[in-house]
C-alpha positions in Angstrom: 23.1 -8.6 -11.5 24.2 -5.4 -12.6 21.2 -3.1 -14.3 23.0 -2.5 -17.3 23.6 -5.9 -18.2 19.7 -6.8 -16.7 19.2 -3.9 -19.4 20.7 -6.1 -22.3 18.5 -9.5 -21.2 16.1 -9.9 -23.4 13.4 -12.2 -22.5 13.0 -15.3 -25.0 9.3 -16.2 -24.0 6.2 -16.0 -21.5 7.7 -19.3 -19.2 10.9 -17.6 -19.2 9.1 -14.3 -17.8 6.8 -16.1 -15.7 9.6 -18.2 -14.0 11.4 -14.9 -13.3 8.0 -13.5 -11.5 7.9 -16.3 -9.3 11.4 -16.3 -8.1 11.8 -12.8 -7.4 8.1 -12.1 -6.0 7.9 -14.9 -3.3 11.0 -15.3 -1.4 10.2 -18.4 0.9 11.4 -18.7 4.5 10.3 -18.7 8.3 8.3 -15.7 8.6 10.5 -12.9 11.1 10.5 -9.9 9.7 8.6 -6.5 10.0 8.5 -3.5 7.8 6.5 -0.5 7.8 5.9 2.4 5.1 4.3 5.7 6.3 2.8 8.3 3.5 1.1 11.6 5.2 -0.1 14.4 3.3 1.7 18.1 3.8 -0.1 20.8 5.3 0.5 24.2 6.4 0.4 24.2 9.9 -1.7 27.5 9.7 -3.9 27.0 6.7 -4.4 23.7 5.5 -6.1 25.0 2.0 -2.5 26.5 0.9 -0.9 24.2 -1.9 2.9 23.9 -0.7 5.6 24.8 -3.3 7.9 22.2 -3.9 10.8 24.5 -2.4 9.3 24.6 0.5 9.0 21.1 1.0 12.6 20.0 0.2 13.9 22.8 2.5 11.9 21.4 5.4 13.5 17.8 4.6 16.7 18.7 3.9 17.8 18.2 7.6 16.9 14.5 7.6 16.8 13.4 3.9 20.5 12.8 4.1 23.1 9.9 5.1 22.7 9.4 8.7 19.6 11.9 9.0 17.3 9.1 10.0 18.1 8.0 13.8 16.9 4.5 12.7 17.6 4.4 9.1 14.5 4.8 7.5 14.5 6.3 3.5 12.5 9.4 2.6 10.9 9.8 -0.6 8.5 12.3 -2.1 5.5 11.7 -4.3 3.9 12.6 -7.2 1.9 15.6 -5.5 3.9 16.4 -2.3 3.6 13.9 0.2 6.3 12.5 2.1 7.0 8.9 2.5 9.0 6.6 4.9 10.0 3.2 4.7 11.4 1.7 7.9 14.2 -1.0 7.4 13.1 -4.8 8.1 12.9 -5.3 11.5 13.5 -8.3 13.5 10.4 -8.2 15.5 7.3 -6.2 15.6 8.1 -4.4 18.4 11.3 -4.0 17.2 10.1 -2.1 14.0 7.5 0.0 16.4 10.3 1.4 18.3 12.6 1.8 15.1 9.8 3.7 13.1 8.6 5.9 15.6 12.0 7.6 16.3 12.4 8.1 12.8 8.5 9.6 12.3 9.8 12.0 15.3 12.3 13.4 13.6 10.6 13.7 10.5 7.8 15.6 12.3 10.5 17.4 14.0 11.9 18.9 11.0 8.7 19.5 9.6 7.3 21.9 12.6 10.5 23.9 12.1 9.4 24.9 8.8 5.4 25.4 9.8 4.8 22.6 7.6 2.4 19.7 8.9 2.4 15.6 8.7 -1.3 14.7 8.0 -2.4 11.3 8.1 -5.6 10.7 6.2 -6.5 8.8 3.0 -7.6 11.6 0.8 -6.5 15.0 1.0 -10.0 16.6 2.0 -9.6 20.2 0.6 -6.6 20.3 -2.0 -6.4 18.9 -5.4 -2.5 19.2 -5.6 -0.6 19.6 -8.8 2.2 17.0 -9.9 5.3 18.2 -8.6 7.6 15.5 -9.8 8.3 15.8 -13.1 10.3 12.5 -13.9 9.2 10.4 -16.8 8.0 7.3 -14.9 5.2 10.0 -13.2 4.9 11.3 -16.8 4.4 8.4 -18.1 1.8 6.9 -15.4 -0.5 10.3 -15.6 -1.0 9.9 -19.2 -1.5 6.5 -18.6 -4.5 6.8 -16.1 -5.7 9.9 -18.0 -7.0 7.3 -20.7 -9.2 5.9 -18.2 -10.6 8.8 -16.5 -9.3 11.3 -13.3 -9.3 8.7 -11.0 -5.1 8.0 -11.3 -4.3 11.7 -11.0 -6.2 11.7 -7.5 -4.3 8.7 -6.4 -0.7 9.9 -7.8 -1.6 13.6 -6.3 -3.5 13.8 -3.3 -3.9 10.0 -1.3 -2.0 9.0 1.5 -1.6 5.4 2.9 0.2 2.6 5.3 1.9 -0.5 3.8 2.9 -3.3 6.3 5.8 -5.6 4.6 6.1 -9.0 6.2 7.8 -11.9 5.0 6.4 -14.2 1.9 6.1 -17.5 4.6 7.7 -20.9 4.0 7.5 -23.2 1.1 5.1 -25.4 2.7 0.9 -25.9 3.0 1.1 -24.9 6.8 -0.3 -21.9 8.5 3.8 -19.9 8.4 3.3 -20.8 4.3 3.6 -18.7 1.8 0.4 -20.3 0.4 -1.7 -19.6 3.8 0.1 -16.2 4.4 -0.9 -15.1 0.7 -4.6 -16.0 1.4 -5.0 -14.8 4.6 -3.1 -11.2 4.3 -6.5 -10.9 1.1 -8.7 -12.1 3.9 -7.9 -9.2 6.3 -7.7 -6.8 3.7 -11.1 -5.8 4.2 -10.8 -5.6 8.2 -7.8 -3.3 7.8 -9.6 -1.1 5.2 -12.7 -0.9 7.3 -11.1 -0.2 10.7 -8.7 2.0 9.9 -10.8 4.1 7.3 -9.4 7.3 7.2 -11.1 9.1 4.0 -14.2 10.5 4.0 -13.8 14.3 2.8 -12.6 15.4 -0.3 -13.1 19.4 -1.2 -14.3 19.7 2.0 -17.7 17.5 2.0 -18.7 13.8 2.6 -17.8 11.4 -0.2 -20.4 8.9 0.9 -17.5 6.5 2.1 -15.0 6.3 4.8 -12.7 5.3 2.5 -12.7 7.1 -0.8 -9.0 6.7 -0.7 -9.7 2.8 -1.1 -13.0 3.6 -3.3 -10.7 5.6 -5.8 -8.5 2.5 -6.3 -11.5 0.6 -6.9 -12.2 2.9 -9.8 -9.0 2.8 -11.4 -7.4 -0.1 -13.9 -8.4 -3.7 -12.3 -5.9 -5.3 -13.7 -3.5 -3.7 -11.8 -4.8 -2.5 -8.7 -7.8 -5.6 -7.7 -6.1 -8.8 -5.9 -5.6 -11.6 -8.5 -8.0 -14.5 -9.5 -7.9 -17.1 -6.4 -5.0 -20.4 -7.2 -3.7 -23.1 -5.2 -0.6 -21.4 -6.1 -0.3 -17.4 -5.6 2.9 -17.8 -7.6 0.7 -18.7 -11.0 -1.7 -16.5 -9.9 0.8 -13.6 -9.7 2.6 -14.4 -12.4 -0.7 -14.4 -15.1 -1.6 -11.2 -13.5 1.8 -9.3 -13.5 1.9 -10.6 -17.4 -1.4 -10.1 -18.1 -1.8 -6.5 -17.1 -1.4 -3.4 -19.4 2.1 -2.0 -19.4 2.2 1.7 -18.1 5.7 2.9 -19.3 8.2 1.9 -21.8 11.8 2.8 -20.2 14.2 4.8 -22.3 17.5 6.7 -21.1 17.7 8.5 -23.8 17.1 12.2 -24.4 15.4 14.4 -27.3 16.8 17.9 -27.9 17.9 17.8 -24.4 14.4 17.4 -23.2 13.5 14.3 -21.1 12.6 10.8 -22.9 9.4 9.8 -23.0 8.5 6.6 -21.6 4.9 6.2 -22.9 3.9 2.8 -23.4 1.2 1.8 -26.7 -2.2 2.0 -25.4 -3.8 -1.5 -24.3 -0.5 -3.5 -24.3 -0.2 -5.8 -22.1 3.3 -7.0 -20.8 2.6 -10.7 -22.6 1.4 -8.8 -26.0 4.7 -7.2 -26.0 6.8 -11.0 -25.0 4.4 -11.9 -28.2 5.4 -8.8 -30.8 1.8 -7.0 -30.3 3.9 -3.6 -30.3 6.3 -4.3 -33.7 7.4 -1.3 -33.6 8.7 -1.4 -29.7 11.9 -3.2 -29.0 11.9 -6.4 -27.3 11.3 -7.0 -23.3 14.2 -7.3 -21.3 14.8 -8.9 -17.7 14.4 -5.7 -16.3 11.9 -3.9 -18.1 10.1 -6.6 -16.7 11.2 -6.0 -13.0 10.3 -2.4 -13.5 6.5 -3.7 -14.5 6.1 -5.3 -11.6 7.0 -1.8 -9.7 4.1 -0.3 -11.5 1.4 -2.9 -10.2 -0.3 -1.7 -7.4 -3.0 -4.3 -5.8 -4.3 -4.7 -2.5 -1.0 -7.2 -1.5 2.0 -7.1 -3.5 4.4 -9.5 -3.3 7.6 -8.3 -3.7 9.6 -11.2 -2.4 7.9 -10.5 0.8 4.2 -9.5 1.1 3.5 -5.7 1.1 -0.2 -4.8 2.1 -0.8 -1.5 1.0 -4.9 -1.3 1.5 -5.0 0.9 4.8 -5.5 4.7 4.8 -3.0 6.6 6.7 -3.1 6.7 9.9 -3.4 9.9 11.9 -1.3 10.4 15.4 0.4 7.1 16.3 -2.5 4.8 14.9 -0.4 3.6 12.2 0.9 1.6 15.1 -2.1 -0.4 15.5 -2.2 -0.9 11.6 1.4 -2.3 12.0 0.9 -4.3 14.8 -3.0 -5.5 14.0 -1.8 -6.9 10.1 1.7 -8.7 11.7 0.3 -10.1 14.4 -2.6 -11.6 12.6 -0.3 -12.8 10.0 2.6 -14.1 12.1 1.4 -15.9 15.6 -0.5 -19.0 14.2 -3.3 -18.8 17.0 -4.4 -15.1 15.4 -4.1 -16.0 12.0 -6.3 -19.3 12.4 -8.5 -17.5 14.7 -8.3 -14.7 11.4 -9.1 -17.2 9.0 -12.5 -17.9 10.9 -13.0 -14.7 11.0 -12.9 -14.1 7.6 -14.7 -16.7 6.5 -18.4 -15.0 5.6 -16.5 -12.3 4.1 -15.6 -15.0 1.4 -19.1 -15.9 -0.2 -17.8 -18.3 -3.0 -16.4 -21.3 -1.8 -14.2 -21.9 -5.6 -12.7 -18.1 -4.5 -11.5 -18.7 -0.8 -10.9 -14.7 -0.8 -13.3 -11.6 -0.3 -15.1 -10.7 -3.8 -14.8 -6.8 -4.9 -18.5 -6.2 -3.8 -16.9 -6.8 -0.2 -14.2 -4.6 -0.2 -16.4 -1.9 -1.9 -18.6 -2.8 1.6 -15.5 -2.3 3.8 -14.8 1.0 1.7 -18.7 2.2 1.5 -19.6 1.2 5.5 -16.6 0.3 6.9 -17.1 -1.9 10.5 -20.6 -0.6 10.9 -21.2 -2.9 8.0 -23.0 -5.8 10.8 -21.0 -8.8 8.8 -17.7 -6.7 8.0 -17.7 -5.1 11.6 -17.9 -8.7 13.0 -15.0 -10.1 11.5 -12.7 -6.4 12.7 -13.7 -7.2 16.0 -12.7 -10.8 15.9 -9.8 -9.7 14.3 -9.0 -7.6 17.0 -9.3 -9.7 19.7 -7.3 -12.9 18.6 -5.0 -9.7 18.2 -5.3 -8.7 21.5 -4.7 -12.1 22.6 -1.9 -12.9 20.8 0.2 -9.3 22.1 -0.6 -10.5 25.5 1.0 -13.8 25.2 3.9 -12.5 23.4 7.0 -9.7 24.9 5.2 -7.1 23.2 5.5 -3.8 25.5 2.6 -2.9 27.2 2.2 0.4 25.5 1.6 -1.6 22.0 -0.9 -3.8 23.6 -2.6 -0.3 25.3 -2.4 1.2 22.1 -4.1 -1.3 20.0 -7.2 -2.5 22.8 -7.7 1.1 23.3 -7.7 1.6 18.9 -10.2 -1.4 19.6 -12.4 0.0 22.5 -12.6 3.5 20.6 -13.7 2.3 17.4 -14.3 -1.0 16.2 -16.4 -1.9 19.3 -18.5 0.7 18.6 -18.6 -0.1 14.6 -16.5 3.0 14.2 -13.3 3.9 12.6 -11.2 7.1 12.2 -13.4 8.3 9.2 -16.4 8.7 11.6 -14.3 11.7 13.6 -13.8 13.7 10.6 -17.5 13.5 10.0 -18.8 14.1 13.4 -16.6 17.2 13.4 -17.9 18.2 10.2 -21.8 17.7 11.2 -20.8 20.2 14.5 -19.6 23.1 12.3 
């Protein structure tokens, strides 16, 4: 449906709104495809202290941020205070989206050295505090937004990095391919993959007192749209109370004041059903896709999207975001990993009513990561009904090296990336 007419729906009630959440957010079918979405810091390669002017930063894209710059297709977008995204097409296959993803991330890196600029994958930027360089009124919007609840959404807009995996909702069925099961178990891993793959413990140039403050800053932020939902048999309720229940963060308008920008703040403390229910009577009805753009603004540990995007995992430095990819697929989508997951998983869930890890366990996996004794015990389980499942499957044999040796170097040794970053600092 055209956006202009979505523009003219307006919703008639909550079932209406909720039946629309449900639809578009979990998109049921046999589990096939893999997706990948890469955000790095920018540096300069010679001083990494040095804020990068927006200029500089679009020349160095402009080689490959047009049609066809992308060997394999993948989008480039820039966020709120510099860094660089891309979001690899759905791939058929794991492997498939490996080998996809990493040509593109060559070029990118490519057109990056040219201009002595620098792709840096970590969680939290560990010595800049970067101004907001976009200046649309959806990042307007969302900074005044945050600002209410303290500085912790201006870190996250302006200087955190991460890695979402996007795999398919599941089938409309009870069994382990389900989008029931695939729901539960992608929150059940969430605190392996933030553990592991912890990539954040600096910030203005001294230890946090987390390997992940990346993940620790989201914890700090507005829990109604950035903590997983309140357990149900069905994740479509449960995602459809939440994305209604949380606050709204900007009211869209596309109109202009004395040829300055609109501006798209929302009411302070409305939520998306108060305004359904007339709570703002001074704010024009909801339409079909204000609501769509609300669920674009809600930012939990999984999102469903009409496929499942897991966006807990710091990003990645080198290739490791390959073992991120291929450690949350394969868990997910070869039944033997993903019951062998489930076990697990299972101490990391403590209340049997809430079949999924309680905040004071991914604080733990945030705080500790896998040197936590019951959190490092479910990564290295993780891992090896990975490593298992890669072995019985095509998957090359320099995805399988890459993720037993990711295994070997850390989790085995109830380590993660974070862990570097501080031994380095501790020899200086």
């Amino acid at each position: 449906m055209a956006a202009e007419v979505l523009d003219l729906l307006e919703l008639e009630d909550e079932d209406e709104a909720e039946a629309h959440v449900q639809g578009v957010c979990f998109k049921t079918g046999p589990p096939a495809r893999t997706g990948v979405e890469l955000e790095w810091l920018v540096h300069d390669g010679s001083d990494p202290h040095l804020l990068i002017p927006p200029g500089r930063l679009r020349a160095a894209l402009a080689p490959v941020d047009v049609p066809g710059g992308m060997p394999r297709g993948s989008r480039i977008t820039r966020e709120p205070g510099g860094q660089v995204e891309l979001s690899s097409r759905p791939a058929d296959s794991l492997s498939a989206c490996v080998e996809a993803m990493a040509a593109d991330v060559a070029a990118l890196r490519r057109a990056m050295d040219r201009t002595g600029l620098v792709l840096v994958g970590r969680g939290l930027d560990p010595y800049r505090d970067p101004p907001r360089i976009l200046d649309e009124p959806r990042y307007a919007a969302m900074e005044r937004f945050f600002d209410r609840d303290g500085p912790h959404g201006r870190a996250m807009m302006r200087r955190t990095a991460s890695l979402q995996v996007n795999l398919d909702a599941g089938e409309d069925t009870h069994g382990i391919t389900g989008y029931r099961r695939r729901w539960e178990l992608a929150h059940r891993i969430g605190p392996v993959m933030v553990a592991a793959f912890a990539n954040s413990p600096l910030r203005d140039g001294r230890p946090t007192g987390w390997v992940s403050a990346r993940q620790a800053n989201w914890a700090a932020m507005d829990p109604g749209r950035t903590r997983q939902p309140a357990h149900d048999a069905d994740p479509r309720a449960a995602w459809s109370r939440y994305a209604l229940d949380a606050r709204v963060l900007c009211v869209r308008d596309t109109g202009t004041a004395g040829g300055k920008a609109a501006d798209w703040t929302a009411p302070p403390g409305l939520t998306f059903r108060g305004w359904l229910r007339g709570a703002a009577p001074r704010l024009r009805r909801p339409t079909l896709a204000d609501l769509d753009y609300h669920l674009s603004t809600l930012f939990p540990p999984v999102r469903p999207r009409g496929w499942l995007e897991l966006r807990m995992t710091d990003a990645q430095g080198g290739d490791d975001w390959v073992v991120a990819t291929a450690l949350a697929a394969t868990l997910l989508d070869d039944p033997v990993a993903a019951d062998a997951a489930f076990a697990a998983t299972e101490a990391l869930c403590q209340d049997p009513a809430q079949p999924l890890p309680p905040d004071e366990i991914w604080r733990r996996a945030a705080r500790v990561g896998p040197a936590d004794p019951e959190i490092g015990k479910a990564v290295r389980a993780c891992f090896s009904a990975a490593e298992s499942a890669l072995a019985r499957s095509a998957a090359p044999p320099a995805l399988r090296t890459a993720v037993s040796d990711f295994a070997e170097r850390y989790a085995e040794r109830g380590r993660c990336p974070a862990h570097d970053q501080l031994d380095a600092l501790s020899r200086v």
